[in-house]
Every structure is written in structure tokens, then in C-alpha cells.
C-alpha positions in Angstrom: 3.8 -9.6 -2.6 7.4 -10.2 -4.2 8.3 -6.7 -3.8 7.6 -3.7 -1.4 9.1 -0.3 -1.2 7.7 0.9 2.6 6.8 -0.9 5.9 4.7 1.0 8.7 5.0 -0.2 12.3 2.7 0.0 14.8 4.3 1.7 17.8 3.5 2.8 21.1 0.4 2.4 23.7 -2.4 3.9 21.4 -3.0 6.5 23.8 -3.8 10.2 22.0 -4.6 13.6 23.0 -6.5 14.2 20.3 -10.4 13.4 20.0 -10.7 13.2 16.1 -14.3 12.2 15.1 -13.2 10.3 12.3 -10.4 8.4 14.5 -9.1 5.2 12.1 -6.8 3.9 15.4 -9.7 3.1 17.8 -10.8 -0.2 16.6 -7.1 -1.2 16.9 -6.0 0.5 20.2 -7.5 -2.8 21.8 -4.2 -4.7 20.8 -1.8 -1.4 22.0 0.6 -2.4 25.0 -0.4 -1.0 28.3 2.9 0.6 28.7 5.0 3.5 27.3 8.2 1.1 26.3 6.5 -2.1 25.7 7.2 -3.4 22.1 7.7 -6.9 20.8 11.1 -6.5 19.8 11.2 -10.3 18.2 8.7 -9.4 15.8 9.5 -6.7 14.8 13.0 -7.5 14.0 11.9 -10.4 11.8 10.1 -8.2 10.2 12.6 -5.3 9.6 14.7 -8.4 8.3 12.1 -9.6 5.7 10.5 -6.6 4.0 14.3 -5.1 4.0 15.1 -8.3 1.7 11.4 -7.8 0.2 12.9 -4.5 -1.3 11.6 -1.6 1.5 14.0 1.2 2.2 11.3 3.7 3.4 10.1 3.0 7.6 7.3 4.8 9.1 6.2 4.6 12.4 2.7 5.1 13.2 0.1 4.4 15.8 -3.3 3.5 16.8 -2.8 6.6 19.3 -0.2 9.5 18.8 3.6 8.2 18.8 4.8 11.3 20.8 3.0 9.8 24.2 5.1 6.7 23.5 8.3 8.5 23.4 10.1 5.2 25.2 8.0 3.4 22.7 9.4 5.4 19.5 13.1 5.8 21.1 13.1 1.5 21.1 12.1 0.8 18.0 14.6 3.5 16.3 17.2 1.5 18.6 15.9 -2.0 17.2 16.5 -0.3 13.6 20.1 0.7 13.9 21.0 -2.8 15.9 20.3 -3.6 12.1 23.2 -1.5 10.2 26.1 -4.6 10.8 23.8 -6.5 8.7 23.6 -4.0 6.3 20.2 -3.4 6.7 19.8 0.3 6.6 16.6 2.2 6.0 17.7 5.3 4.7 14.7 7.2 4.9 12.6 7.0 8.5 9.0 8.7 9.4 7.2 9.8 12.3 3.8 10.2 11.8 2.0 12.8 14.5 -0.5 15.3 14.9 1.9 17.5 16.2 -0.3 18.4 19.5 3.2 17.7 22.0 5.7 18.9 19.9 3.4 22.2 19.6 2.9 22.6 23.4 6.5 20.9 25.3 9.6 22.4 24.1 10.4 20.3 27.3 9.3 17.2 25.2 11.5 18.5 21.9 14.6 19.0 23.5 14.4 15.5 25.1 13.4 13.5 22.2 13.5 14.9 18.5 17.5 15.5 18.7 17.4 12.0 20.0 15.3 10.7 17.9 17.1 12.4 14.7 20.6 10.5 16.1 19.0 7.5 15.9 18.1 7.5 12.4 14.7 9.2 12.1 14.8 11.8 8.9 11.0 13.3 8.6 8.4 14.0 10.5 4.7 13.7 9.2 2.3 16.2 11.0 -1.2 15.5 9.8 -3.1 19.4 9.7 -6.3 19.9 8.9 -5.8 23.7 8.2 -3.1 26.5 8.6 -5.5 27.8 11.1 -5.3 26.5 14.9 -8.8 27.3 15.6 -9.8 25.4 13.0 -7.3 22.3 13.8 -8.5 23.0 17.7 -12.0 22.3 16.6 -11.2 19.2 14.1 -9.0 17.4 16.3 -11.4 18.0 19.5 -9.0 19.7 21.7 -8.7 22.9 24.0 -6.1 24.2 21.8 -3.9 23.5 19.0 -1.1 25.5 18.9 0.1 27.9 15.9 1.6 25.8 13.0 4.6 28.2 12.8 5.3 26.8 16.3 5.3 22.8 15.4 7.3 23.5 12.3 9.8 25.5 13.4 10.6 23.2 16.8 10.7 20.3 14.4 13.1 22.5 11.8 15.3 23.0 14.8 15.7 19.6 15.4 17.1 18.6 11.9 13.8 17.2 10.3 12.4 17.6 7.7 8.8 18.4 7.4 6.3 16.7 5.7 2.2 18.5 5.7 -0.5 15.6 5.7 -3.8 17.9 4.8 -7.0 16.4 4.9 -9.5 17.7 2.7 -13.0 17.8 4.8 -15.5 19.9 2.9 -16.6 21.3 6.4 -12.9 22.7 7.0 -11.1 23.1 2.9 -14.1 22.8 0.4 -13.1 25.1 -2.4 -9.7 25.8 -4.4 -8.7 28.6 -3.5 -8.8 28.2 0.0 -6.6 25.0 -0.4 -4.2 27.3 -3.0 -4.2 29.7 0.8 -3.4 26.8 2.8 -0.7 25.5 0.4 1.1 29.0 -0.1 1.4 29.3 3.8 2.9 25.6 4.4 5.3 27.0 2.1 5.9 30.3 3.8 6.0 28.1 6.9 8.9 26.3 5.8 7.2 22.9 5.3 9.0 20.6 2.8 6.3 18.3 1.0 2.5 18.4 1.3 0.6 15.3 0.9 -3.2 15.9 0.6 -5.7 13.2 0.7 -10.0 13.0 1.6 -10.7 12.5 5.0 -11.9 8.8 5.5 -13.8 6.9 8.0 -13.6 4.1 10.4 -14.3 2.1 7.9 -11.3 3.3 5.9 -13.2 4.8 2.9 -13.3 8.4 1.5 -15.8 10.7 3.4 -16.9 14.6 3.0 -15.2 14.9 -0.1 -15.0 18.5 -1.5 -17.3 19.3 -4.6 -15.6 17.0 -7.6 -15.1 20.3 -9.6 -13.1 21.8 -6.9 -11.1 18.6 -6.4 -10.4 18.1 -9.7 -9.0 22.2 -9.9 -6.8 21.3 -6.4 -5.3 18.4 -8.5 -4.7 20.3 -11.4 -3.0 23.0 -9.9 -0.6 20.9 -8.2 0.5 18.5 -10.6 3.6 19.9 -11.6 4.6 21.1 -8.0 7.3 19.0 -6.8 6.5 19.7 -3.4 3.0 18.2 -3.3 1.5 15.0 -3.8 -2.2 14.7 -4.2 -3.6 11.5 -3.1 -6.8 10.1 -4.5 -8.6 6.6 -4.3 -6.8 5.0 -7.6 -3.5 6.2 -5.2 -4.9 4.7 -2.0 -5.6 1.5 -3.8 -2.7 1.1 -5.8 -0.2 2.0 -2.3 -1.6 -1.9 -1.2 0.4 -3.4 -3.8 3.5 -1.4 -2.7 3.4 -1.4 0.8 2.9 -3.0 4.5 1.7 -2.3 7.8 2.9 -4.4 11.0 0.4 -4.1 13.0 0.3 -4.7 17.2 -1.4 -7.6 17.4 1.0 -9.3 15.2 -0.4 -8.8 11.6 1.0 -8.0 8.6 -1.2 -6.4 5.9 -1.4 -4.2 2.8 -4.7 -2.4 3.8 -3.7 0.3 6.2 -0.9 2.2 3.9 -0.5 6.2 5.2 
């Protein structure tokens, strides 16, 4: 790869409070540090160095786990970032992927960490959904409760963010258009800034419960022309390996794991 424009670490213990079915992050949760503050600062620092000169500008940290039960994780690896700017490597735009279950149920948690985290750099946080509705996300994720959208968004609002939607079209949870135009219109209402929406994949990282292709093809359609929403399909999934790279925790570097 001569040229990238994002780089995904790794962070935090793998831990989650979330028992997702579908889970991507176990297989890799074997190579997660033990302990909430562990990182290999070395590495990644190389790394930041490297893919910065490769062209990146966009950072995301992600997880084999949920980032929020690594707060000490999440808080050094911002730090690491900004010991960066007198070598005029600045990532201008900086992601937190998360399901949203601890920002949703610990304003103890937000006040601690997302003003913090939005000093040091961070700019958006990703909260992957898999409806408007928390019974239905309570269900998905495997949980006793998920807490009202409204709630996560407007805590993460309040802390300066802005919000991105990750919806995961399940057939089982959004299989027609029109409940995807619902889900869509509330985010909105919501106050949620861009909507990504992408198929549900497996362990194995390929595409699984797909809605009927003639309602899929109607979701896409629809949104096309909405600046505010991207819709992801396989041709999109494919071509991000060409554009982007993923530091994983046991030290490797690849283009097959691009969220």
C-alpha cells in the first residue's frame, strides 16, 4: 500500500458488556492486555508515525471488546496521539467506536471521560445500533437493558462530539424499507449527525441475514443523495482494504478488518 487515508487501533483489554451473537472481536480478545492501561506505546507510535507519512489523517480506535471499559486504555492512546503535534503529525479527525451500553447507563462515566477525551483530541463518537428501539437493541446485544437512544446521544452531544449511527441491517431486527426510512427519520430527530448502514457479518467476516435484495436495493436508493448517510455494501467493504489499516494487538498490521 503506497497510500492510506485511515488507521484503526486496537485498544483496550477486550473486555465487553455486551453478548452480541455475531461478536467479530472474540477470536482476537486472546491477544488483549490483561489490564485497563496497558498498551504498547512503542508500537503504536511507529505506527502513528508511518501511516501519518503513508497519507492517513482519519484515527479510529476500536476493540476486540468495548473501548469504554478501557477508559485508561482509550485516555493513553489519545495522549500518545497528541505527544505527536511538535512533529506535525496531527490527525485531525479521531473516532471512538462503541456500543454505547456505558455511556447510556454512567453519567458518572461521561462526566469523567468524554470531556477528557474531547480535550485530548477525539472529535466523533461511533455508536453501533441495531434499532431506534432499546428493546430491540436489549435483545440483539444480549443484555438486561439497553438504554433509550435519546439518552446515549444526547450525553455524547453534551460532551462536544459529534455523533455518528452504525446501523446493522439484520433481517430478524430491519428487514423492509420502510422500517429502515422509521429508523433513519428518528436518528435524525435524535440529533445524530451521519448514519452509516452496513449487513450484519459473521465471525468469519462475511455478510449474513441480509434483508430481501429488493428491499436493500430501495434502502440504497432512497439514501443516495442524503448527505447524512452512507450505505455500505460488499463492493464498499472490499474496496475500504485498499484505503485503509487496522493495528491490531498482537502486533499486526492489516487491510482486512476496515470499520
Amino acid at each position: 500500500m503506497h497510500e492510506i487515508t485511515s488507521l484503526s487501533l486496537f485498544v483496550g483489554t477486550g473486555t465487553c458488556n455486551a453478548k452480541c451473537a455475531h461478536c467479530a472481536g472474540l477470536p482476537l480478545r486472546k491477544f488483549a492486555p490483561k489490564k485497563d492501561g496497558e498498551v504498547n506505546e512503542a508500537l503504536i507510535l511507529e505506527t502513528l508515525r508511518n501511516c501519518y507519512g503513508m497519507g492517513a489523517r482519519s484515527l479510529s480506535l476500536s476493540s476486540s471488546g468495548e473501548p469504554t471499559l478501557s477508559p485508561r486504555s482509550v485516555t493513553r492512546v489519545l495522549k500518545l496521539v497528541r505527544s505527536l503535534k511538535p512533529e506535525g503529525i496531527v490527525f485531525p479527525k479521531i473516532n471512538l467506536y462503541t456500543n454505547g451500553i456505558r455511556i447510556g447507563t454512567s453519567a458518572d462515566f461521561c462526566r469523567r471521560y468524554l470531556r477528557l477525551w474531547k480535550t485530548l483530541g477525539l472529535t466523533t463518537i461511533y455508536v453501533t445500533i441495531h434499532h431506534v428501539d432499546e428493546k430491540l437493541n436489549t435483545r440483539v446485544f444480549g443484555i438486561r437493558k439497553y438504554a433509550p437512544l435519546n439518552v446515549i446521544v444526547s450525553r455524547i452531544k453534551r460532551a462536544g462530539f459529534s455523533v455518528r449511527a452504525n446501523l446493522i441491517l439484520n433481517k430478524e431486527v430491519i428487514g423492509t424499507f420502510n422500517e429502515f426510512r422509521r429508523i433513519l427519520d428518528r436518528l435524525k430527530d435524535m440529533g445524530v449527525d451521519f448514519i452509516a448502514a452496513w449487513s450484519l457479518r459473521d465471525k468469519n467476516d462475511n455478510p449474513t441475514k441480509l434483508p430481501p435484495a429488493k428491499e436493500l436495493s430501495t434502502m440504497r436508493q432512497w439514501v443516495k443523495y442524503d448527505p447524512q448517510v452512507r450505505f455500505l455494501e460488499e463492493i464498499d467493504h472490499v474496496k475500504a482494504y485498499n484505503s485503509k489499516l487496522t493495528l491490531f494487538q498482537d502486533g499486526t498490521l492489516s487491510n482486512t478488518w476496515c470499520n
